[in-house]
C-alpha positions as CSV (number, residue, x, y, z in Angstrom):
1,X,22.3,12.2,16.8
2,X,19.8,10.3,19.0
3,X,18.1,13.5,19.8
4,X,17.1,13.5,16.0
5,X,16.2,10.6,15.8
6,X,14.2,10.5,18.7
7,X,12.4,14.0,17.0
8,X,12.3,12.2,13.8
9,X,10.3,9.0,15.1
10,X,7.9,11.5,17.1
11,X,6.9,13.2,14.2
12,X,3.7,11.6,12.1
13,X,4.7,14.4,9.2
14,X,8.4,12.9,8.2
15,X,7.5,9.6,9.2
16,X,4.7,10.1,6.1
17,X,7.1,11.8,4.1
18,X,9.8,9.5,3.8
19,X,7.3,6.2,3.6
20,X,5.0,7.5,0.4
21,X,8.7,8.2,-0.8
22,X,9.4,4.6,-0.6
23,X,6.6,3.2,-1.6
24,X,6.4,5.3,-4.8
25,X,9.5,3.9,-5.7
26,X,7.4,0.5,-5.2
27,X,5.2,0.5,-8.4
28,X,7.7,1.7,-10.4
29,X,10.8,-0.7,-9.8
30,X,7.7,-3.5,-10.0
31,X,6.7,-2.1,-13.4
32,X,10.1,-2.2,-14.4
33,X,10.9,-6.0,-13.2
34,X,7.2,-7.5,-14.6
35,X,8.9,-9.1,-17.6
36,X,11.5,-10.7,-15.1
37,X,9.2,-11.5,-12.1
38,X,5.4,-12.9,-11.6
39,X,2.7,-10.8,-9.0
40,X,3.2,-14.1,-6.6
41,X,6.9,-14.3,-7.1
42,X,7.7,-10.5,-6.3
43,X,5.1,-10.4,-3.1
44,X,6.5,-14.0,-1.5
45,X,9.9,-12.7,-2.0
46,X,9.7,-9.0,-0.7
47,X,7.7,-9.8,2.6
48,X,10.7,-13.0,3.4
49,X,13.0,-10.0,2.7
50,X,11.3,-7.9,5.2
51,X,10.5,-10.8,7.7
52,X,14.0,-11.8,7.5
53,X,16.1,-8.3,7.9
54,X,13.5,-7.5,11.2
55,X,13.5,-10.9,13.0
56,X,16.8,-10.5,14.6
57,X,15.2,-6.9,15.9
58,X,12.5,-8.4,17.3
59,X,13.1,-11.2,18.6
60,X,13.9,-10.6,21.8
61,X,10.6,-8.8,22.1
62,X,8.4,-11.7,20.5
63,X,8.6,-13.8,24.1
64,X,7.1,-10.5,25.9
65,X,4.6,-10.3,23.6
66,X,3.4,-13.8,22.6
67,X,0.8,-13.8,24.9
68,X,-0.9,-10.9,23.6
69,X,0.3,-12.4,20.2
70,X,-2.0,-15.9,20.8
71,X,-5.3,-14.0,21.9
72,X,-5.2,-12.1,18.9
73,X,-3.9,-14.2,16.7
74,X,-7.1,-14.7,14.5
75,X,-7.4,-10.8,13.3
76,X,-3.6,-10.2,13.3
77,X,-3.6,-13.5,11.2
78,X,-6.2,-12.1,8.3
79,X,-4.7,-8.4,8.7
80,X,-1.6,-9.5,7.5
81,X,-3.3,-11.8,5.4
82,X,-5.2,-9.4,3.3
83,X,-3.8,-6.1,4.5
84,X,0.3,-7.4,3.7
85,X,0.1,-10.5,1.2
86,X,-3.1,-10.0,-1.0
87,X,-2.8,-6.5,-0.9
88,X,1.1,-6.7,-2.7
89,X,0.0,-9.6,-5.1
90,X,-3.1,-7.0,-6.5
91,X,-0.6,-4.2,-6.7
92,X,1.9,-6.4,-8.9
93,X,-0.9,-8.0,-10.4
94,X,-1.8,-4.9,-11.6
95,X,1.4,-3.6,-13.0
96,X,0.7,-6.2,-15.6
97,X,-1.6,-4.5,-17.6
98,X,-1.5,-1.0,-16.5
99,X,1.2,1.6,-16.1
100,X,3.0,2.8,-12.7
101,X,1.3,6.6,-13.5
102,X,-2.5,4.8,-13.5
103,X,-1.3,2.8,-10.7
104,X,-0.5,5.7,-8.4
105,X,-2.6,7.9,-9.1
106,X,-5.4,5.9,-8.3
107,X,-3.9,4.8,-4.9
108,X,-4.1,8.9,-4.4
109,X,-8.1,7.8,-3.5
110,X,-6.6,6.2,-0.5
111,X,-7.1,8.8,1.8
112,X,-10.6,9.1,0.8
113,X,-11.1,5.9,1.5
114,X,-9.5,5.7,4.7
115,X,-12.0,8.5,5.9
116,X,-15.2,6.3,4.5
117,X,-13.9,3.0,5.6
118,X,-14.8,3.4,9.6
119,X,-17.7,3.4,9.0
120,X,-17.4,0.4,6.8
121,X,-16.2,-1.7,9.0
122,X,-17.2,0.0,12.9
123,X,-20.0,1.7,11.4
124,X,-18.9,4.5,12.8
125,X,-21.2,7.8,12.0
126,X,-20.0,9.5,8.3
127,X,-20.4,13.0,7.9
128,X,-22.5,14.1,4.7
129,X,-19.3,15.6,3.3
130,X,-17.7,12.9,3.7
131,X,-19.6,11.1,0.7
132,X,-19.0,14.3,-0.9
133,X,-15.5,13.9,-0.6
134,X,-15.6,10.2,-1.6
135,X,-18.0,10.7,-4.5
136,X,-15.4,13.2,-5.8
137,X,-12.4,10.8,-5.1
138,X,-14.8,8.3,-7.1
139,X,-15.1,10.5,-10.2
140,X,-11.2,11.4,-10.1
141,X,-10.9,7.6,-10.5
142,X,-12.9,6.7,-13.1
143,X,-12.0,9.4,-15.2
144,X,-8.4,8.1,-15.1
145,X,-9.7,4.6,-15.5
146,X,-11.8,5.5,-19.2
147,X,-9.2,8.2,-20.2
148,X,-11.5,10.6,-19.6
149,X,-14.5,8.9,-21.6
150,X,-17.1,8.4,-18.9
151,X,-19.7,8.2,-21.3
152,X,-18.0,4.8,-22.8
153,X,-18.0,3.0,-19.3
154,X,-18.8,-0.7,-19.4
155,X,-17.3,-3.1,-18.3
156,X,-15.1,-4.2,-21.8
157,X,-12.9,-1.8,-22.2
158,X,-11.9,-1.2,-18.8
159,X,-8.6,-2.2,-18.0
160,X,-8.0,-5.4,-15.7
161,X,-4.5,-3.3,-13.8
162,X,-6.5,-0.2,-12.8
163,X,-9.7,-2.4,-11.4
164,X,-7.1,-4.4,-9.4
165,X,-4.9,-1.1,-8.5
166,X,-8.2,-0.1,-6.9
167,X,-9.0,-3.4,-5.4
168,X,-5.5,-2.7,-3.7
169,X,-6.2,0.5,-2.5
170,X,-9.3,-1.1,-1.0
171,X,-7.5,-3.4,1.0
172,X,-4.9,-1.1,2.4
173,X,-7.9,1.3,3.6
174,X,-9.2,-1.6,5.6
175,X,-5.9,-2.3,6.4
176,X,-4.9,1.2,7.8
177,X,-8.4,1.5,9.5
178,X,-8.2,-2.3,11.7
179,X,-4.6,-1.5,12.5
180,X,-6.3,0.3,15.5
181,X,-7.6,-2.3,16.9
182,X,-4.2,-4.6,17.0
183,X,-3.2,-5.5,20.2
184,X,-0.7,-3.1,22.1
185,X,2.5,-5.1,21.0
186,X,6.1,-4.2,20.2
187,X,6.3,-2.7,16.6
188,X,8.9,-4.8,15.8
189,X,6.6,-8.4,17.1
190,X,3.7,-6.2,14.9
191,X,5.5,-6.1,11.8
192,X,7.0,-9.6,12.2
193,X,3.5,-11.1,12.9
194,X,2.2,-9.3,9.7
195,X,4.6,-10.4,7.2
196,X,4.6,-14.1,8.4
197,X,0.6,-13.7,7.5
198,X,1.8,-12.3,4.2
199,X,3.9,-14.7,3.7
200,X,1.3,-17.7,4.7
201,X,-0.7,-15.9,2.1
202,X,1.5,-16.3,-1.0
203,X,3.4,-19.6,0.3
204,X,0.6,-21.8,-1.8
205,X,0.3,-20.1,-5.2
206,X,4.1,-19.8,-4.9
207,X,4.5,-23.2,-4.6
208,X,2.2,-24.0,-7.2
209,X,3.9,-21.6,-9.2
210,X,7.4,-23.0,-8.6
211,X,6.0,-26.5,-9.3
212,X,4.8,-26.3,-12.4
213,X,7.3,-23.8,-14.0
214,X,10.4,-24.6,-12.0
215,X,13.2,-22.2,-11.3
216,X,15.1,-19.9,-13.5
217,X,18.3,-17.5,-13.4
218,X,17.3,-13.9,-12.5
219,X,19.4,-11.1,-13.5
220,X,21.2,-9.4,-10.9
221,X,19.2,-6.0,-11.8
222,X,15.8,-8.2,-10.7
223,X,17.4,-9.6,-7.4
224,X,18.8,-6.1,-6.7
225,X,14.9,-4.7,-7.2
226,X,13.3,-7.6,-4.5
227,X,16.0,-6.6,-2.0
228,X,15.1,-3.2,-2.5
229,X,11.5,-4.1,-2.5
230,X,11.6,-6.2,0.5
231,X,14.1,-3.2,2.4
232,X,12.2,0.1,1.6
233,X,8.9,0.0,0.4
234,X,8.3,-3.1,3.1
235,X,9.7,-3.0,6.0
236,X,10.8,0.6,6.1
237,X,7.6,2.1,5.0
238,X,5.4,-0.4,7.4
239,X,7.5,0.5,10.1
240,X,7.0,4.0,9.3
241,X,3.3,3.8,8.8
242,X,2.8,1.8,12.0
243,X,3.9,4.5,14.1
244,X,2.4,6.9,12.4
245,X,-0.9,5.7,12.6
246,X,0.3,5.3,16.4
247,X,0.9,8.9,16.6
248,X,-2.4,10.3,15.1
249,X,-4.2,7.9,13.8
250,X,-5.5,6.2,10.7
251,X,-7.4,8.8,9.2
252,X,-5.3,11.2,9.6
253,X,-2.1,9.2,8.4
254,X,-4.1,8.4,5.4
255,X,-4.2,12.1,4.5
256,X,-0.7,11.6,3.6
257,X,-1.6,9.1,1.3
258,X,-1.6,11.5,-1.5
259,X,2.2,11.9,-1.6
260,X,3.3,8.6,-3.1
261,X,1.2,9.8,-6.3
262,X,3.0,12.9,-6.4
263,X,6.0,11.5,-6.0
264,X,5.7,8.5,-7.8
265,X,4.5,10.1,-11.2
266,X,7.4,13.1,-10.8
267,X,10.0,9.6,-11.1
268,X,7.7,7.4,-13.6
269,X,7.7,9.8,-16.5
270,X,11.6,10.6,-17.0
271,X,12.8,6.5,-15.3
272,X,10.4,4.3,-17.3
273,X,9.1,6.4,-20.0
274,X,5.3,6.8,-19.2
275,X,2.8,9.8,-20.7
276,X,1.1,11.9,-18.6
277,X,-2.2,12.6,-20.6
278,X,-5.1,15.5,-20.4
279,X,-6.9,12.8,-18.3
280,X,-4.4,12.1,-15.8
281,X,-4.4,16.0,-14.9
282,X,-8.1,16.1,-15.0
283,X,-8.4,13.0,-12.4
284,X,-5.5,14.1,-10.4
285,X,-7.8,17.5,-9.7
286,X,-10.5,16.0,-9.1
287,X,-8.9,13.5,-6.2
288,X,-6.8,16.5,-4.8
289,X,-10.3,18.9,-4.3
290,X,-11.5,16.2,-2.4
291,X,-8.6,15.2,-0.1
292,X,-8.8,19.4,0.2
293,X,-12.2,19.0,1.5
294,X,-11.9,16.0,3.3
295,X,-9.3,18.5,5.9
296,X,-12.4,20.1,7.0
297,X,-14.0,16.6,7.7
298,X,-10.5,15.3,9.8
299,X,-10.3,18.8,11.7
């Protein structure tokens, strides 16, 4: 039994797998709680979750690594920040006005965006088929965002959920691409670290939140969806990722990034009742030629 798990923790393809499984399931149990639960509510809730279930994991490794902890506390700070707590509040922010389907397909750019984004932020060289790849992903997109109607795009009758799905996606790519340059810490102190930031993130607009509208019963359904939230798509998933992007990096594990679209729109249509349109299909293509071409880029 340890021998799998030991094969199953060395190997970047499963560890992919079974995180875009999880957080597939993400968007769609938050589309299904949004009448229940506000963006801030759902993100402050799902990273204490997480914090809470790893802390007595990794506690014993915190001491060890607190000194690496204190000289980098700064960027570990704003990637958890952005990367963990702004990041979930766009996603559920966007779940608002748009449907799970939009919402995971156009996190499907992601890996397209985790090839471009090094030389974003290291201005690290880009391959000419790289933009290729990216002004493909682009297209794939938009065309989802107008339904197909490129000719009608302005900025009225886009819809607020998919510009903040993408504003998401954004954030995670950054995310996925600094997480290389985190300190060499214990993944358990890593993950701790970047939920407390999350956390810190949300903690004032919660507050403000819980100030002026006060508390209210939840139905078990909703409090069963933020454990589940908090469990699987959080701290499982990050955990997962983490050592994934350990293993073979961040452009690489972005690759994978693809999956929790399929997966994710194979659930939403029969569990919440969405349509998948012409322009879905037509997007989707587009996106999947150029994660096909971005392979030869990553070789």
């Amino acid at each position: 039994m340890k021998g799998i798990a030991v094969r199953f923790w060395d190997s970047p393809t499963l560890l992919m797998v079974l995180a875009s499984l999880f957080w597939a399931l993400n968007p769609i149990v938050g589309r299904a709680i949004r009448d229940d639960l506000s963006p801030v509510t759902i993100g402050f809730w799902r990273w204490l979750i997480a914090a809470t279930c790893i802390l007595p994991f990794a506690w014993r490794h915190l001491g060890a690594d607190l000194p690496a902890i204190r000289r980098s506390w700064r960027f570990l700070g704003l990637l958890g920040f952005f990367g963990v707590g702004v990041f979930s509040f766009l996603v559920y922010s966007s779940l608002q006005f748009t449907t799970a389907t939009n919402n995971l397909l156009l996190q499907s750019t992601m890996p397209i965006m985790t090839l471009i984004m090094p030389a974003v932020i290291f201005r690290e060289r880009v391959a000419s088929l790289q933009f290729v790849c990216a002004g493909l992903s682009i297209l794939g997109a938009v065309w989802i965002i107008t339904e197909g109607d490129l000719f009608n795009l302005h900025l009225a009758s886009l819809n607020a959920g998919d510009l903040l799905a993408l504003a998401a996606v954004f954030l995670y790519a950054a995310y996925a691409t600094s997480l290389r340059r985190a300190p060499q810490l214990h993944h358990f102190s890593l993950l701790v670290v970047l939920f407390a930031a999350g956390i810190v993130s949300l903690s004032a607009p919660y507050g403000l939140q819980m100030l002026l509208n006060g508390t209210s019963d939840l139905p078990l359904t909703s409090i069963g969806a933020l454990v589940f939230i908090g469990i699987f798509p959080s701290l499982v998933s990050y955990a997962l990722f983490n050592r994934a992007v350990a293993l073979i990096g961040s452009v690489r594990a972005g690759l994978f990034m693809n999956l929790p679209a399929v997966f994710g729109v194979l659930m939403a249509v029969p569990l919440l009742g969405e349509r998948f349109a012409h322009y879905h299909l037509v997007g989707s293509l587009l996106i999947v030629v150029s994660l096909l071409l971005s392979r030869k880029v990553s070789k």
